[in-house]
C-alpha positions in Angstrom: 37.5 4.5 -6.9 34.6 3.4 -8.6 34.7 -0.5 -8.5 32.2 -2.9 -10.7 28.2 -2.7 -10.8 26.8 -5.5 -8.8 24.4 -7.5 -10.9 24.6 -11.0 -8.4 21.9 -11.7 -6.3 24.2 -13.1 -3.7 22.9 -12.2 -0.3 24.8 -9.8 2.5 24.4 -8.3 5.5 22.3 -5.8 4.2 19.8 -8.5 2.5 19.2 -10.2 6.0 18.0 -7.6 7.8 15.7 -6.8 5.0 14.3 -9.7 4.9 14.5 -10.7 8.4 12.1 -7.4 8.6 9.9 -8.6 6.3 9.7 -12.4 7.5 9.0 -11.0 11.0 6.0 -8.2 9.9 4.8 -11.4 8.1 4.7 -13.5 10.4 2.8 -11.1 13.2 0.3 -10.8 10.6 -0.3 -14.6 9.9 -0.1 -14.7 13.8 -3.0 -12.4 13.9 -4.9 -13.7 11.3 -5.1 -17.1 12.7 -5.9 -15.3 16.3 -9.0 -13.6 14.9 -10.0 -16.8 12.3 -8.9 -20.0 14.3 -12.5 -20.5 14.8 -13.8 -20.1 11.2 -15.9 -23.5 10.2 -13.7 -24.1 6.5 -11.5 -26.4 5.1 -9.4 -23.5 4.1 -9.2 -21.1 6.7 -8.1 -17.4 6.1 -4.6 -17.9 7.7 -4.0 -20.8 5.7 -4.9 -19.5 2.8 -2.5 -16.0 3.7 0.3 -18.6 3.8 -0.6 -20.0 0.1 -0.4 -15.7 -1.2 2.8 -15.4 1.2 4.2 -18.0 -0.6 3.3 -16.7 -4.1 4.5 -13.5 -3.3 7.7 -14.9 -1.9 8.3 -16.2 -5.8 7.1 -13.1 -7.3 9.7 -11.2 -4.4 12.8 -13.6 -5.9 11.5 -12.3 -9.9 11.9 -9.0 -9.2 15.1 -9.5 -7.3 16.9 -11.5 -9.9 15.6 -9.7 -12.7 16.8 -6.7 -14.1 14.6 -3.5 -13.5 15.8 -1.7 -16.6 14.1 -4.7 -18.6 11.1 -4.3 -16.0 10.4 -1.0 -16.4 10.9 -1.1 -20.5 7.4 -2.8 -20.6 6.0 -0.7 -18.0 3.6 1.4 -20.6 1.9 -2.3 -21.2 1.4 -3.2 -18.3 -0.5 -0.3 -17.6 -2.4 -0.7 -20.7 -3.1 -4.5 -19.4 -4.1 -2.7 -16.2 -6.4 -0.2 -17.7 -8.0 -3.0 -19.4 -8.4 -5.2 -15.9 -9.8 -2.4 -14.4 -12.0 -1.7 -16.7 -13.3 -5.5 -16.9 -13.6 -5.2 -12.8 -16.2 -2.1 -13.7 -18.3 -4.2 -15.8 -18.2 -7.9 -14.6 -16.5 -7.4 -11.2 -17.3 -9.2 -8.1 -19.1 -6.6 -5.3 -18.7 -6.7 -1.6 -19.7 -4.2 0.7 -21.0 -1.7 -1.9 -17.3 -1.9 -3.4 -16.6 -3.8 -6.7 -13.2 -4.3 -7.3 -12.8 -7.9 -7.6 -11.9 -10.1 -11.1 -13.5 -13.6 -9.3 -11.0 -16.6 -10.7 -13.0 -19.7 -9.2 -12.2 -19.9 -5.6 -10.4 -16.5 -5.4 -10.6 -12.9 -6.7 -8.0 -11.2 -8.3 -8.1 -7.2 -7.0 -6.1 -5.2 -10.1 -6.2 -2.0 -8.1 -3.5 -3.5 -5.7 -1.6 -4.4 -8.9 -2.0 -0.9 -10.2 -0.1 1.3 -7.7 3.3 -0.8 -8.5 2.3 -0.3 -12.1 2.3 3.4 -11.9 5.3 3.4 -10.2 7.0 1.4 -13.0 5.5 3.9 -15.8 6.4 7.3 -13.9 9.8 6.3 -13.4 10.1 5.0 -16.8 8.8 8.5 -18.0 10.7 10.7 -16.1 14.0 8.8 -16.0 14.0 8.9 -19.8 15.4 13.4 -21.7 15.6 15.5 -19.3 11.5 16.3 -18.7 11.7 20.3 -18.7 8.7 22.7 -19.0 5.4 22.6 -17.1 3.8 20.0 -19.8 6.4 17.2 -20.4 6.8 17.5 -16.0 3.5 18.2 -15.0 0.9 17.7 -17.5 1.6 14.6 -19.3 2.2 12.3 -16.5 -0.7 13.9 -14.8 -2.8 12.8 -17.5 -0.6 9.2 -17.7 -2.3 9.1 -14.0 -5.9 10.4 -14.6 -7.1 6.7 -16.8 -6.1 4.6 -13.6 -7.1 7.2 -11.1 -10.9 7.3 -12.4 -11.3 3.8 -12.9 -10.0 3.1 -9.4 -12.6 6.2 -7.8 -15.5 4.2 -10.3 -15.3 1.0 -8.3 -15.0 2.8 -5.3 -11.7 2.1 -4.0 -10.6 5.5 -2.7 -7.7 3.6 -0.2 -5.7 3.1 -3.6 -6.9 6.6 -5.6 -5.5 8.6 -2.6 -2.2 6.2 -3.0 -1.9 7.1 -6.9 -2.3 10.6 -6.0 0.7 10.6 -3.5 2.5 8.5 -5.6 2.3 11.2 -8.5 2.9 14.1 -6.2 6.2 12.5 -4.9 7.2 11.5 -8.3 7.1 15.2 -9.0 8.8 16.2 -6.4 11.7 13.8 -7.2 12.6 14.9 -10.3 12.3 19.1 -9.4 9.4 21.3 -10.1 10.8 25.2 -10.3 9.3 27.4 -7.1 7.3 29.2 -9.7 5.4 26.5 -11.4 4.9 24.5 -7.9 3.2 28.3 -6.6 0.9 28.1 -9.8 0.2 24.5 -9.3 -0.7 25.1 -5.7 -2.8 28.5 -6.7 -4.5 26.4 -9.4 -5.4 23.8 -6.8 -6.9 25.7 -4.8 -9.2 27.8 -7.1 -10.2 24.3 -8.2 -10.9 22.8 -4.8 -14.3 23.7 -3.7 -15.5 22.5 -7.3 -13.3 19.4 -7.1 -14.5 18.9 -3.3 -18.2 19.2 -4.8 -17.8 16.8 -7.0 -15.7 14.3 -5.3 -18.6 14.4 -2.2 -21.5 13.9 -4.9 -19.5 10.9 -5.9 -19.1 9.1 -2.6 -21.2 6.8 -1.8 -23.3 6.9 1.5 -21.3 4.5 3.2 -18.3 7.1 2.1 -19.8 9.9 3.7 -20.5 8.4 6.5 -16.9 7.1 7.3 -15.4 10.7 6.7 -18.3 12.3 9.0 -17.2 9.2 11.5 -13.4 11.0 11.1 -14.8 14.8 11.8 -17.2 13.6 15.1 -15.9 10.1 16.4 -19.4 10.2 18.4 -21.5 9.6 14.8 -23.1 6.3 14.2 -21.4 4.9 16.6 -23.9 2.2 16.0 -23.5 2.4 12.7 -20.9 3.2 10.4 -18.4 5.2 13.1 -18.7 1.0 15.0 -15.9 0.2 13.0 -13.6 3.1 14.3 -15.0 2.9 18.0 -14.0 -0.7 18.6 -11.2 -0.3 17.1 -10.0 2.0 19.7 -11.4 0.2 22.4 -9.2 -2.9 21.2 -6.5 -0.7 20.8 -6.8 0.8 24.3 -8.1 -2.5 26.2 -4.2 -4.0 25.1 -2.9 -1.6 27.8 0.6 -2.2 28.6 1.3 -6.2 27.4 -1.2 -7.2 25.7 -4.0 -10.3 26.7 -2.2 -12.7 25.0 -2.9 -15.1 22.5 -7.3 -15.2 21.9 -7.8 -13.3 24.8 -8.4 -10.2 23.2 -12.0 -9.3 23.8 -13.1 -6.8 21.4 -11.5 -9.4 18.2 -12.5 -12.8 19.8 -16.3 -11.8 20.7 -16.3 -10.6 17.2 -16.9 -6.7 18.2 -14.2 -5.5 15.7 -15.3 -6.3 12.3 -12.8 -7.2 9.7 -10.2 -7.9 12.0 -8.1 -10.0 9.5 -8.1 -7.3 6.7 -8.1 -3.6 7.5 -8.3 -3.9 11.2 -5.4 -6.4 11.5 -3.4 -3.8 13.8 -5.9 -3.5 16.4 -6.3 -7.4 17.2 -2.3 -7.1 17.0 -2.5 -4.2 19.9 -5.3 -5.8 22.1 -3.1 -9.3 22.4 0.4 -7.8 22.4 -0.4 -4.8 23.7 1.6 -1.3 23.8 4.9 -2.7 24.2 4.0 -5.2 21.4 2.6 -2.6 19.4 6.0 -0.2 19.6 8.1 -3.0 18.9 6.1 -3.9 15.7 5.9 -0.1 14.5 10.0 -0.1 14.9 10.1 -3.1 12.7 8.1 -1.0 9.9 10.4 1.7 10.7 13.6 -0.3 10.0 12.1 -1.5 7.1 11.2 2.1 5.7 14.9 3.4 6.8 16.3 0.7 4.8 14.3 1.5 1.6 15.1 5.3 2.1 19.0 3.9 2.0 18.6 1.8 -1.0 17.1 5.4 -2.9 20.2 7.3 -1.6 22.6 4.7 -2.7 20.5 3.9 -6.3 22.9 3.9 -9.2 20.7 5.5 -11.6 17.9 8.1 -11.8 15.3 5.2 -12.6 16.7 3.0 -9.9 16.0 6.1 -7.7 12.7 6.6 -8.9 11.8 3.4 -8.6 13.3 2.9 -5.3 11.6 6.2 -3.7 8.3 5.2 -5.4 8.1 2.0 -3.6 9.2 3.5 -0.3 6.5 6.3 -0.8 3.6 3.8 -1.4 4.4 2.0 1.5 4.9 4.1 3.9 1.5 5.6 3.1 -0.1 2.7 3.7 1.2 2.0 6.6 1.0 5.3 8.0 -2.9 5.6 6.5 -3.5 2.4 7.8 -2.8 2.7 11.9 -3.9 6.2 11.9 -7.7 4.9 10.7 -7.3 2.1 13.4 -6.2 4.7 16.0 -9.1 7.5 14.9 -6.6 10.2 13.0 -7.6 9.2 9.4 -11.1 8.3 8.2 -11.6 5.1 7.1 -10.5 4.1 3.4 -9.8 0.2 3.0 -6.1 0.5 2.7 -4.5 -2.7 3.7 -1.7 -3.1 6.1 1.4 -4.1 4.1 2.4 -7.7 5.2 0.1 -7.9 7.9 -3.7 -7.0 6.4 -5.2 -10.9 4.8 -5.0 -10.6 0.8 -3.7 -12.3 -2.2 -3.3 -9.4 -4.4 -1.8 -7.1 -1.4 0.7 -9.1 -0.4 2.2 -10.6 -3.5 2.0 -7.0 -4.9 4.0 -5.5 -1.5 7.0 -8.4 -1.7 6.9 -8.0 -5.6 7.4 -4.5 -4.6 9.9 -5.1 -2.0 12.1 -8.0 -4.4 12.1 -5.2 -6.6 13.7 -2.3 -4.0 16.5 -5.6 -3.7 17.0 -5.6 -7.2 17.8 -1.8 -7.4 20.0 -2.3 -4.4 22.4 -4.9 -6.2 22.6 -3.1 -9.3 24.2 0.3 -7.5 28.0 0.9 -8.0 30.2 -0.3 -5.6 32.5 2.4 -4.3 36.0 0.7 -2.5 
């Protein structure tokens, strides 16, 4: 029999591995960070200051928990119009950094609204579609699609195509979710791919060099190895060098002699692999694992259709990134700047992810209790 709806946030069994998960993928990435930056000359290294966002994002992580996400996702159409608008100010007086500008600089630190924007959309396509029934190829299709296209363009402007490609799959999943008949999924698909060499024209003519280069990097791994493909070469030569244990604390060559660039950000993984090696490597893939299996059970056991949304959202968005982000370490995706949830250094990445991840708890205690 159907029993009451669980609105406490008192913690179970359940809650402690989740978290345990998370503590743990957190701190191998802080671990790393300080490996790769011990040696930084600063007051305020970059694994001190990942401990400040970690903190942050460990208060924004217990708001969403104890909040309720029906009130959350009842203002998500203004936060995407406060997003549009943050977007639109990074276009004009953003900070730039390595031909990218998608930085708000607030004194010390920058504030990246693109990071902010993928949980946004999440919150606005589940508010959509968990709302009448969405039938017919425009309310399920068409609308949300151009809900999407504002943030999507802004985000390709800057460029930041890490976080365009994860509002695409975002969207796609969404739709998937909710149903799409055979016959309007065949005409989407048909429609798609009359478009594409048009779309693939334009998209190309957009990149900039440094784009190009990376996805020519992805189709020949010997390209600019010198160049633009360094990135991807030592980052399987750290990868590899880890062999079966690892070298330990600092003794990773490739991250220590400074041959893998951005090694606390993007690259995070492969100073992980060179110092812990294969078996290290494994173990921490199995604790993303266990951390995406229980997501996927808190959007089977979601209460509601927006709880489930929400849920699979969230679990969708992060397993891309992860997925995205160790198959550009390990060579089988080009290179796109997508962070490594919990592990990559970033203030708006992490407290964005255990926002996110408070927020998959918050769904979980509001499910109905069967006894």
């Amino acid at each position: 029999m159907i029993g009451r709806t669980t609105n406490s946030a008192s913690v179970d069994t359940f809650d402690l591995r989740f978290i345990g998960l998370i503590v743990a993928i957190l701190g191998a990435g802080v671990l790393s960070i300080y490996s790769v930056t011990y040696d930084q000359n600063a007051a305020f290294p970059f694994y001190a200051k990942q401990v400040v966002w970690i903190l942050l994002g460990a208060v924004a992580f217990l708001a969403m928990w104890l909040s309720d996400y029906h009130q959350i996702a009842r203002l998500a159409y203004p936060a995407y119009a406060i997003i549009l608008v943050l977007l639109t100010v990074v276009l004009v007086e953003g900070k730039s950094s390595r031909g990218a500008q998608r930085w708000i600089p607030m004194g010390p630190f920058a504030f990246q609204p693109s990071e902010f924007a993928k949980l946004v959309l999440i919150l606005t396509l589940a508010h959509y579609y968990s709302k009448a029934p969405r039938v017919g190829w425009l309310q399920r299709v068409v609308w949300p699609g151009l809900l999407v296209l504002p943030g999507l363009i802004l985000i390709l402007k800057q460029p930041d195509l890490g976080s365009g490609l994860s509002f695409l799959v975002v969207y796609v999943v969404m739709l998937l979710m909710v149903g799409t008949r055979p016959k309007a999924l065949s005409m989407a698909l048909v429609f798609a791919l009359m478009l594409f060499p048009f779309a693939w024209e334009a998209m190309w003519g957009s990149l900039h060099d440094y784009q190009r280069q990376r996805i020519m990097t992805f189709v020949d791994s010997t390209y600019d190895t010198s160049g633009k493909g360094y990135h991807a070469l030592q980052s399987r030569i750290a990868i590899g060098s880890g062999e079966l244990t690892g070298k330990g604390l600092h003794g990773g060559t490739q991250s220590q002699l400074k041959f893998l660039p951005e090694g606390h950000t993007d690259f995070v993984f492969s100073v992980f692999a060179e110092e812990w090696g294969f078996l290290g490597a494994l173990a921490l893939l199995l604790l993303f694992a266990a951390l995406i299996w229980l997501s996927l059970e808190i959007v089977a056991r979601a209460k509601d259709r927006l709880g489930a949304l929400l849920a699979v959202g969230i679990t969708c968005m992060l397993s891309f990134c992860i997925m995205v982000n160790i198959g550009m370490t390990v060579g089988t995706f080009p290179i796109v700047g997508i962070p490594l949830p919990l592990m990559s250094y970033g203030g708006s990445a992490t407290v964005m992810t255990l926002a996110s991840l408070g927020l998959l708890l918050n769904i979980k205690h509001r499910r109905l209790s069967f006894f």
